[in-house]
N, C-alpha and C positions, 0 to 999 in steps of 0.2 A: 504494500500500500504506500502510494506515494506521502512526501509530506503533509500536504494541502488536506487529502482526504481523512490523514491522521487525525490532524488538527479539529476539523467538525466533526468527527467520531467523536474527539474529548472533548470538545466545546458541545455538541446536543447532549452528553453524557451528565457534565458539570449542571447544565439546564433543568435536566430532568432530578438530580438529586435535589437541585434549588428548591423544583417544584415539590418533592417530596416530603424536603423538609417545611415549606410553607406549612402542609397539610398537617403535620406533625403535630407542627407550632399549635393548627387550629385544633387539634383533635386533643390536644394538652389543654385548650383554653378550656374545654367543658369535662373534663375530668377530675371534678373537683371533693377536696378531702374535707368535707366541715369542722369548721371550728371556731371559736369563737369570735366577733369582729369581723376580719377579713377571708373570704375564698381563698384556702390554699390551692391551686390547680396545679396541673403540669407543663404550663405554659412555660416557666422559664428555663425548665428543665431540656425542652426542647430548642430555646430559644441558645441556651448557652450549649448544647452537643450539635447545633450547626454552626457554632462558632470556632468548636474546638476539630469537626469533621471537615467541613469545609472552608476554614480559613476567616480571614476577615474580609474577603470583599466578596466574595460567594454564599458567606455566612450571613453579610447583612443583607445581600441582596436576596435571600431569602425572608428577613425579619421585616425587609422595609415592604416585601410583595404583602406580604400578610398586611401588614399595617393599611396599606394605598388599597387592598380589597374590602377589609371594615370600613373607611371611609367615605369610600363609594358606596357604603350602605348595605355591604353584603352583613348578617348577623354573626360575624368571625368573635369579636371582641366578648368578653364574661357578658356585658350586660347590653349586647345588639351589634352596630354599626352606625354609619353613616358620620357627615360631616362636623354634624354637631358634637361630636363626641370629642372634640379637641378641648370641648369646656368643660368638659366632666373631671375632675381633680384627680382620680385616675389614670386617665391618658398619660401621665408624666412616665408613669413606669414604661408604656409603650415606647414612648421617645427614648427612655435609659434601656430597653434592648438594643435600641441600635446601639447607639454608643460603646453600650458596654460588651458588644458583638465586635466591634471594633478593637476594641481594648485589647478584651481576650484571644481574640484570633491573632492578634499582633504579638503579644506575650507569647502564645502559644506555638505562631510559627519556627519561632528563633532555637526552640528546646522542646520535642514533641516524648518528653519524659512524664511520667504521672506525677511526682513530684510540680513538673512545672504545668501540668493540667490542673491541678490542682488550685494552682494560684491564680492560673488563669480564669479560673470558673469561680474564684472567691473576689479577683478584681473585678471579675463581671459581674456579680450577685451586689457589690459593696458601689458599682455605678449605677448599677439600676435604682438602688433604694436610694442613692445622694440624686440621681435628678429625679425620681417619683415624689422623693419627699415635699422637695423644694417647687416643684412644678404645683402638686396637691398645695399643699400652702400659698402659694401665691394664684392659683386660682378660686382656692376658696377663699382668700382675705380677700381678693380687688375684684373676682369675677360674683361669688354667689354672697359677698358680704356675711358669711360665717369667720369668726373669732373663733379659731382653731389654734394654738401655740403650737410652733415648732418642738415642744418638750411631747406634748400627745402625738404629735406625728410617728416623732422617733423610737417615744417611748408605748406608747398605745398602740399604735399599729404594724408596726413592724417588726419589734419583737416578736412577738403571736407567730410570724412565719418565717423568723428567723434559722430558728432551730431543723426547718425541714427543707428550708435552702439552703443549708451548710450541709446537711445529708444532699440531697440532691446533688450539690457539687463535687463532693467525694464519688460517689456513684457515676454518673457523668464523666467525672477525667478518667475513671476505670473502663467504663463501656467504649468512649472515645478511642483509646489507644486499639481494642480490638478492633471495633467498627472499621476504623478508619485501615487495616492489613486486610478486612474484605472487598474493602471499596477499591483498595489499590489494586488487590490480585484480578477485578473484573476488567 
């Protein structure tokens, strides 16, 4: 096979796992574990093993499809879709997948060790909650006019789901490292 042909073998290949992991992301967002306060789901869990399988520019462009489909209105997101969902104090976490999709994939690429998945999936869990937090806060003080303190953000809600994304991320750098020798061998 020549180059050229190689090349869109890997590139439809890379597409197709994007699309896969989109679906992942969505199929994570309604998988959810009750508990008190906030839905614990599997979204981020997904959100950060396409970061650690596919990198950071393949990874996000899977976080940001999902994101650009609930906006358009499709019901991806915990609590629906569509545009307006940028004002829901929520939405910050979605914005800290990318980011923090970025982070970790970049951390990640340099040392594809468990050890350094590890940190990767704990710098990505510790960006999602710094811009969800600060997003939620400042949309709920200047957009919906609730007096919510940064002390209950941090400490009220986030906590609660702390404990099962630090599991999550252990798990996650361990699945990543195999995932990612069956993806290679296809």
């Amino acid at each position: 096979m020549d180059k050229k042909a190689s090349g869109k073998k890997n590139r439809g290949r890379i597409i197709a796992l994007c699309g896969i992991f989109t679906a992942l992301i969505i199929v994570g967002t309604f998988i959810r574990i009750p508990i008190p306060g906030v839905p614990f789901t599997l979204q981020f869990f997904f959100v950060n093993l396409s970061a650690l399988v596919l990198g950071k520019r393949w990874g996000t462009l899977s976080v940001f499809v999902y994101i650009i489909l609930g906006l358009a209105g499709i019901p991806v997101f915990a609590s629906g879709g569509g545009p307006d969902y940028i004002f829901r104090p929520t939405f910050g976490y979605l914005l800290g997948f990318i980011v923090g999709t970025i982070i970790a994939g970049t951390v990640y690429e340099g040392n594809k060790s468990v050890k350094n998945a590890i940190k990767a999936s704990i710098l990505n869990m510790l960006t999602v909650y710094a811009v969800g937090i600060i997003y939620y806060y400042l949309i709920s003080r200047y957009h919906l006019g609730e007096v919510k303190g940064l002390h209950y953000l941090v400490f009220g809600s986030s906590l609660v789901t702390l404990p099962g994304d630090i599991i999550s991320c252990v798990i996650t750098a361990n699945i990543s490292k195999h995932l990612s020798k069956i993806i290679d061998k296809q």
